[in-house]
PDB file with SEQRES, HELIX, SHEET and CRYST1 records, atoms N, CA, C and O in Angstrom:
SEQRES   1 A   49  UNK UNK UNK UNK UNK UNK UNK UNK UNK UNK UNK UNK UNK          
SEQRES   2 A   49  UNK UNK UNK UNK UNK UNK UNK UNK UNK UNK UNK UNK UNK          
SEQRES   3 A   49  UNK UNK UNK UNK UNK UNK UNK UNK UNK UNK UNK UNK UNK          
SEQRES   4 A   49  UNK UNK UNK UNK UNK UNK UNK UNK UNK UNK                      
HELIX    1 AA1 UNK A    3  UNK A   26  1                                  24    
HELIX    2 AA2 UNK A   28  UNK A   48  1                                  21    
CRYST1    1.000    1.000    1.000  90.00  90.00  90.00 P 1           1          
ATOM      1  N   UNK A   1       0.838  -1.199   0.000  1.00  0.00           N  
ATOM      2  CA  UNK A   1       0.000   0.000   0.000  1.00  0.00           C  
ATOM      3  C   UNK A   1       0.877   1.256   0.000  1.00  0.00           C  
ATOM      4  O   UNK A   1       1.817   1.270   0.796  1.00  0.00           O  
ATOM      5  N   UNK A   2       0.689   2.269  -0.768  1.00  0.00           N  
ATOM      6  CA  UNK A   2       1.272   3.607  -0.669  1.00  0.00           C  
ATOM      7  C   UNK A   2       1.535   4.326   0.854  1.00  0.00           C  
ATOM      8  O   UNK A   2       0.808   3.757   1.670  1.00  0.00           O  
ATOM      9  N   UNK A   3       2.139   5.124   1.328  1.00  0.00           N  
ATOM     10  CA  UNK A   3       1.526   5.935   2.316  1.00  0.00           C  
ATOM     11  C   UNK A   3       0.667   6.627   2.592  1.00  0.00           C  
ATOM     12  O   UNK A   3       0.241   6.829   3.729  1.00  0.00           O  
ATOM     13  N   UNK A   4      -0.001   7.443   0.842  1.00  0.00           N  
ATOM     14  CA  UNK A   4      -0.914   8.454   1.090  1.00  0.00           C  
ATOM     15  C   UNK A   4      -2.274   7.325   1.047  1.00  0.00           C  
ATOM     16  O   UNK A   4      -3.414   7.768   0.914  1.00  0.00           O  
ATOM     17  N   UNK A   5      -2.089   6.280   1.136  1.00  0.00           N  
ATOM     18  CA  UNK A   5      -3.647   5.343   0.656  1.00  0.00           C  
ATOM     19  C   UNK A   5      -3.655   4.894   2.841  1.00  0.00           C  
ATOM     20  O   UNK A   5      -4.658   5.022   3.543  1.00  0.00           O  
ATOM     21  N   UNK A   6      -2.466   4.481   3.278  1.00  0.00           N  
ATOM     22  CA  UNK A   6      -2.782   4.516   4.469  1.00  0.00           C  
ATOM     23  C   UNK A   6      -3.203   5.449   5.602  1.00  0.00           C  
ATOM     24  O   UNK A   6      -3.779   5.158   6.650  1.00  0.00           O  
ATOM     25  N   UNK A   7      -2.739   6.772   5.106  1.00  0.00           N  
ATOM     26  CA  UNK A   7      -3.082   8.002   5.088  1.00  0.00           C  
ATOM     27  C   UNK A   7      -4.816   8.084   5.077  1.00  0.00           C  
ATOM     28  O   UNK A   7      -5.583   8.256   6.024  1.00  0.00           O  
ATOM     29  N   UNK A   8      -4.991   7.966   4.185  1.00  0.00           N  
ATOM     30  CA  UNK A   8      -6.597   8.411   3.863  1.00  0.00           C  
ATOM     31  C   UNK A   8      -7.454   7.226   4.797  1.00  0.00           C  
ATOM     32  O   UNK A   8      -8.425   7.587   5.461  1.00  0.00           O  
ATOM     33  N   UNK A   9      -7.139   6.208   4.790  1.00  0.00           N  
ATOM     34  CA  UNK A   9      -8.071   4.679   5.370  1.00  0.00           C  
ATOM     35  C   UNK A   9      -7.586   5.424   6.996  1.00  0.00           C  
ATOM     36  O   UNK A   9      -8.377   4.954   7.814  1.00  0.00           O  
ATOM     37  N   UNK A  10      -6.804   6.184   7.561  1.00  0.00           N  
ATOM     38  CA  UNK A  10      -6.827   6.510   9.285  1.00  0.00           C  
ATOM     39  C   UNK A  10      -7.308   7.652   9.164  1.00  0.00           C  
ATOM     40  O   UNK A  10      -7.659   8.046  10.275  1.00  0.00           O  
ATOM     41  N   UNK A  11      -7.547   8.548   8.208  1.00  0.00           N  
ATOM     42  CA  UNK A  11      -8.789   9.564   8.198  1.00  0.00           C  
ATOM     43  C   UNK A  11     -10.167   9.108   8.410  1.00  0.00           C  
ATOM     44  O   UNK A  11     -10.992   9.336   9.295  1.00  0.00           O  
ATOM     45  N   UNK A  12     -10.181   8.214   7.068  1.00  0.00           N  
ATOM     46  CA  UNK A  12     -11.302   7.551   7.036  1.00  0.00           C  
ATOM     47  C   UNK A  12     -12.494   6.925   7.913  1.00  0.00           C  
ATOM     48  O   UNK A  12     -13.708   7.089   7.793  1.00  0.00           O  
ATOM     49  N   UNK A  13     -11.601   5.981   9.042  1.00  0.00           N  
ATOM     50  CA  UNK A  13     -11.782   5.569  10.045  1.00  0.00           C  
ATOM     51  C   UNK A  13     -11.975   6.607  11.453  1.00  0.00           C  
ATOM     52  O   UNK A  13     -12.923   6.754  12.225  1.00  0.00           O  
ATOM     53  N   UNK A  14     -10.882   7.110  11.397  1.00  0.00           N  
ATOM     54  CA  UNK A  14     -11.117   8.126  12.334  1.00  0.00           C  
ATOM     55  C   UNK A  14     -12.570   8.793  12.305  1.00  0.00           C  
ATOM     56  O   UNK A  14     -13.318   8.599  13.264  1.00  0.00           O  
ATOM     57  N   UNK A  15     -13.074   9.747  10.988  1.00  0.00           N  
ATOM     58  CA  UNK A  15     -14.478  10.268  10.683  1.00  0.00           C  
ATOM     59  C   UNK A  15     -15.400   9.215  11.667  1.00  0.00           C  
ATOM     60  O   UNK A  15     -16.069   9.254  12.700  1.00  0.00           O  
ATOM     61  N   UNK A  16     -15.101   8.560  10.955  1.00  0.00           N  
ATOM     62  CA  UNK A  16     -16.581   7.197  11.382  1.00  0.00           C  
ATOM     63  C   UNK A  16     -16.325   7.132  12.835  1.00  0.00           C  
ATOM     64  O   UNK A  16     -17.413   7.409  13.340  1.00  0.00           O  
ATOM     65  N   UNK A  17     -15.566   6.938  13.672  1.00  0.00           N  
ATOM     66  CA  UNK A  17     -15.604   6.363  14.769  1.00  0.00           C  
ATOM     67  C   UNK A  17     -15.867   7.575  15.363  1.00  0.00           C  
ATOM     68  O   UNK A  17     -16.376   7.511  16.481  1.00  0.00           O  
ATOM     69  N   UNK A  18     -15.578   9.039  14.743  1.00  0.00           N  
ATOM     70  CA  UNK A  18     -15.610  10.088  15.956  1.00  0.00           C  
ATOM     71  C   UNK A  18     -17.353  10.444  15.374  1.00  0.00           C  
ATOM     72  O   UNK A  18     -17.926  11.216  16.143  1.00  0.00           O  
ATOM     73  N   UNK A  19     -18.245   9.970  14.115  1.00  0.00           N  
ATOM     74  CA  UNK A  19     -19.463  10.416  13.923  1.00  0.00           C  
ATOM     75  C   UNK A  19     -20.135   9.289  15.021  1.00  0.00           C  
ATOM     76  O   UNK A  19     -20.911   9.862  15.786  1.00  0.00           O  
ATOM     77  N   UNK A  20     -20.054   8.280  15.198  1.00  0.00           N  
ATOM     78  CA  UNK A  20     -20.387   7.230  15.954  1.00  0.00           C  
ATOM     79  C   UNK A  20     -20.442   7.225  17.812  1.00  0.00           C  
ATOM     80  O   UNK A  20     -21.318   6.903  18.615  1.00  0.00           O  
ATOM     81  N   UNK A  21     -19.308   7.652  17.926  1.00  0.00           N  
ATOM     82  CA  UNK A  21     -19.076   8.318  19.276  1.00  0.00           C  
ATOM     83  C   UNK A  21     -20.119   9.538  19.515  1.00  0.00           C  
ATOM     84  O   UNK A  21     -20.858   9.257  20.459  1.00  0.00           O  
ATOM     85  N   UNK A  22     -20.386  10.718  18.988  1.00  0.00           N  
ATOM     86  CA  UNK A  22     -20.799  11.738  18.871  1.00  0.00           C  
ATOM     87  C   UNK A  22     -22.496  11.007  18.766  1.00  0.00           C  
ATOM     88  O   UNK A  22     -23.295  11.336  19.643  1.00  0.00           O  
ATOM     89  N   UNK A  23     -22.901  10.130  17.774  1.00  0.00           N  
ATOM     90  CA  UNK A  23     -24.483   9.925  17.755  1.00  0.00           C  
ATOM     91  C   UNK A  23     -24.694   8.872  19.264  1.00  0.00           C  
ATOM     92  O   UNK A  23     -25.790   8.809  19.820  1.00  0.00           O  
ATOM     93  N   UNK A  24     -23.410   8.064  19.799  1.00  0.00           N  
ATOM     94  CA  UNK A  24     -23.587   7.296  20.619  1.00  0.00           C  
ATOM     95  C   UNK A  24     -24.153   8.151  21.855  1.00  0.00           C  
ATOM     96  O   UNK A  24     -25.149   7.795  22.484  1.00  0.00           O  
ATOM     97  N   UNK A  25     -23.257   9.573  22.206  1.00  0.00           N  
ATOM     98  CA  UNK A  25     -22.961  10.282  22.847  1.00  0.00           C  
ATOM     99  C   UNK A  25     -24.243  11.210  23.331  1.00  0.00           C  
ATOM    100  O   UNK A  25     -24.771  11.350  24.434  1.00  0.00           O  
ATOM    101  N   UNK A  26     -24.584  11.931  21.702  1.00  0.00           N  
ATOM    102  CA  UNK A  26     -25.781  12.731  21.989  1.00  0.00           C  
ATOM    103  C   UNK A  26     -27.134  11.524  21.616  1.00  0.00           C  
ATOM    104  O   UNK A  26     -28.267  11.947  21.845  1.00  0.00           O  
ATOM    105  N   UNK A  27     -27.053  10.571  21.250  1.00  0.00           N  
ATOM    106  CA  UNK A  27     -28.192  10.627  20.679  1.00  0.00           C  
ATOM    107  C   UNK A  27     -28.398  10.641  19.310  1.00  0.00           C  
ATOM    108  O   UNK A  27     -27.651  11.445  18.753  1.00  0.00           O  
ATOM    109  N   UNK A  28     -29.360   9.866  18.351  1.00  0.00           N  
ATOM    110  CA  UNK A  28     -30.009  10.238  17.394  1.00  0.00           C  
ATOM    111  C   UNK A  28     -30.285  11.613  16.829  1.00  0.00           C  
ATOM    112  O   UNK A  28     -29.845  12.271  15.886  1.00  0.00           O  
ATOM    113  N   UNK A  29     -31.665  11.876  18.279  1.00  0.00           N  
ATOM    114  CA  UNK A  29     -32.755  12.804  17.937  1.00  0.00           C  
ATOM    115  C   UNK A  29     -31.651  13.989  17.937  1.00  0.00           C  
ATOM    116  O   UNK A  29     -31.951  14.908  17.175  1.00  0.00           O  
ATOM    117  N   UNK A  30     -30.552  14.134  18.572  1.00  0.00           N  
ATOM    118  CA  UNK A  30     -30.561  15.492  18.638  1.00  0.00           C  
ATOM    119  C   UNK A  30     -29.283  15.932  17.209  1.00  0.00           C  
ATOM    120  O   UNK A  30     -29.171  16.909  16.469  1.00  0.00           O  
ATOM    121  N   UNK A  31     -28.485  14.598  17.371  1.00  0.00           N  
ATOM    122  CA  UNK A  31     -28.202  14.732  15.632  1.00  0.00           C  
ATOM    123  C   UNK A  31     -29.112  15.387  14.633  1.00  0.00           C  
ATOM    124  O   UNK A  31     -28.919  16.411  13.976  1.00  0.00           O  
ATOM    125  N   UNK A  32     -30.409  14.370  14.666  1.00  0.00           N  
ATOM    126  CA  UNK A  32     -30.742  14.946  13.461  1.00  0.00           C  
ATOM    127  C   UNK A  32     -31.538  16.608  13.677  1.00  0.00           C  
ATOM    128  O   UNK A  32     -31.768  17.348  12.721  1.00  0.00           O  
ATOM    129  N   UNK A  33     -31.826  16.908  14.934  1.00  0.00           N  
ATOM    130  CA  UNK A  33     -32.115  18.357  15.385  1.00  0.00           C  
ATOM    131  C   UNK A  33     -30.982  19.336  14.675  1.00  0.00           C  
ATOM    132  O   UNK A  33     -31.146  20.089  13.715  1.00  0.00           O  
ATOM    133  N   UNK A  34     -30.031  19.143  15.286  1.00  0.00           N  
ATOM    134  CA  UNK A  34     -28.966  20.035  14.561  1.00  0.00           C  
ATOM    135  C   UNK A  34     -29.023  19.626  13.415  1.00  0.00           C  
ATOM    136  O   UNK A  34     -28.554  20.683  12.993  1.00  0.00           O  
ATOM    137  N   UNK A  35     -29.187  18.983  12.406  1.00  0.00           N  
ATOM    138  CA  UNK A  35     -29.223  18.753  11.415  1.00  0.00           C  
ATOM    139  C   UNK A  35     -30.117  19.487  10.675  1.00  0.00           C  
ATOM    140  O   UNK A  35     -29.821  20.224   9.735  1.00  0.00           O  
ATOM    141  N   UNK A  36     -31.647  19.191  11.284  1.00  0.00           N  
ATOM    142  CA  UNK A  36     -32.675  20.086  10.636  1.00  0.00           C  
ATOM    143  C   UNK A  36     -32.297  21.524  11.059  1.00  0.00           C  
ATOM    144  O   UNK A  36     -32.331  22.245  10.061  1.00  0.00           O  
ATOM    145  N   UNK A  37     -31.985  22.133  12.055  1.00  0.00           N  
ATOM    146  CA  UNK A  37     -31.321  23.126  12.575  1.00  0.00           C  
ATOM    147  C   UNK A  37     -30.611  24.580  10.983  1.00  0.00           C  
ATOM    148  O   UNK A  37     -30.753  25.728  10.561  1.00  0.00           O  
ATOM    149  N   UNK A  38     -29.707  22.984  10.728  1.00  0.00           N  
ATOM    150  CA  UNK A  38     -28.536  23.766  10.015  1.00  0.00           C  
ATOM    151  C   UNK A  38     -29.527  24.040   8.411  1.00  0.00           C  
ATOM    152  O   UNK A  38     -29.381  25.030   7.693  1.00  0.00           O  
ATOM    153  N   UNK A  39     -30.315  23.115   8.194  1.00  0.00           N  
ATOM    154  CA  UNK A  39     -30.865  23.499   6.756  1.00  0.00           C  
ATOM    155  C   UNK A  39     -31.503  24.647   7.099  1.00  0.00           C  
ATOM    156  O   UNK A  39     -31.303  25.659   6.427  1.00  0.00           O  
ATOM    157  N   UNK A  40     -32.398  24.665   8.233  1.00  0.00           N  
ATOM    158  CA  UNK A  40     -33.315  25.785   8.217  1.00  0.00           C  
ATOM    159  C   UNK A  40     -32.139  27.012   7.964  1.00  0.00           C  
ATOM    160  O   UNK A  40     -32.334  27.704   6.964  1.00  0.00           O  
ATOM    161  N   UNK A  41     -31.330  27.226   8.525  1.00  0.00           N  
ATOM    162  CA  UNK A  41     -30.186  28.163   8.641  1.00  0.00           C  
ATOM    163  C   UNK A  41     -29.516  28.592   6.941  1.00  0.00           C  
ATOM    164  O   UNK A  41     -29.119  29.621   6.395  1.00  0.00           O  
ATOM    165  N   UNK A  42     -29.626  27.631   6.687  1.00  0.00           N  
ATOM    166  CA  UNK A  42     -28.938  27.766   5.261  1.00  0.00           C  
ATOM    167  C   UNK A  42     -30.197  28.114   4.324  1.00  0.00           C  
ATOM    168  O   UNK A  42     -30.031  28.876   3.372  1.00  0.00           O  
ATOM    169  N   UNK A  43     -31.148  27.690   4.529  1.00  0.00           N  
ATOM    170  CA  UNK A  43     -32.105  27.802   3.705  1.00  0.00           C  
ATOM    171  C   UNK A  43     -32.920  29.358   3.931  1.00  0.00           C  
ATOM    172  O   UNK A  43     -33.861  29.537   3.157  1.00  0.00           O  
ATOM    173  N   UNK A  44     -32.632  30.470   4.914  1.00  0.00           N  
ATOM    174  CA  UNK A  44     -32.965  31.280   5.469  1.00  0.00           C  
ATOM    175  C   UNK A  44     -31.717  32.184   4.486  1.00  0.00           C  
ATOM    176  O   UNK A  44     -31.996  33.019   3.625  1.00  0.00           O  
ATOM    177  N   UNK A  45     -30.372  31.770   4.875  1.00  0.00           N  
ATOM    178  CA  UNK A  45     -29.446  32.180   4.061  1.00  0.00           C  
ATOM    179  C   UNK A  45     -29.413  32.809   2.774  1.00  0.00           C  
ATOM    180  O   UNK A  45     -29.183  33.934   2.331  1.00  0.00           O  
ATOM    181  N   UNK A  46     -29.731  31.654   2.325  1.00  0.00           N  
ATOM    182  CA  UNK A  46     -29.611  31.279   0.722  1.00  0.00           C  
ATOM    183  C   UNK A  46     -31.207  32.374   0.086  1.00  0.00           C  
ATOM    184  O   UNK A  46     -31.200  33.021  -0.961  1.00  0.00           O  
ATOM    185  N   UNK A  47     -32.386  32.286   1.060  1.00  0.00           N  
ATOM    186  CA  UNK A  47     -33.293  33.385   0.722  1.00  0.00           C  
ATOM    187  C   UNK A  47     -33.117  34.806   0.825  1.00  0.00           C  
ATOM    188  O   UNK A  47     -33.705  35.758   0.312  1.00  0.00           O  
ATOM    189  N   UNK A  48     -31.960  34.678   1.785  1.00  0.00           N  
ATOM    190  CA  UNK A  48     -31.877  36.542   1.934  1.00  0.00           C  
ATOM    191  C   UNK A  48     -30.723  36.786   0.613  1.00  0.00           C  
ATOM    192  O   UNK A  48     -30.721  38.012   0.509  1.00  0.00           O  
ATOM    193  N   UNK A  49     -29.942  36.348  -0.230  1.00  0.00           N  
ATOM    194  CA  UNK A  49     -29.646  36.470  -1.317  1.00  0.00           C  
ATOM    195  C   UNK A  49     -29.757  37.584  -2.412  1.00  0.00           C  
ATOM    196  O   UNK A  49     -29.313  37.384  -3.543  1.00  0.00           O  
TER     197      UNK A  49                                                      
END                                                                             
């Protein structure tokens, strides 16, 4: 394997385990709260344009 390919697979992994930790952590519901959160935000955004 290259370095930059082992490189990317401990990014890779890393993401996942720290999104996993974080939904373990808070919760689902409040994931997807901030989630709906951030569209409303952007979508408020994107209207004042």
């Amino acid at each position: 394997m290259v370095r930059s390919e082992v490189r990317t697979y401990r990014v890779m992994w890393f993401l996942a385990g720290a999104v996993t930790m974080a939904v373990y952590l808070l919760g689902p519901h409040a994931i997807a709260r901030n989630a709906y959160d951030a569209a409303d935000r952007v979508s408020l955004w994107v209207a004042s344009l």
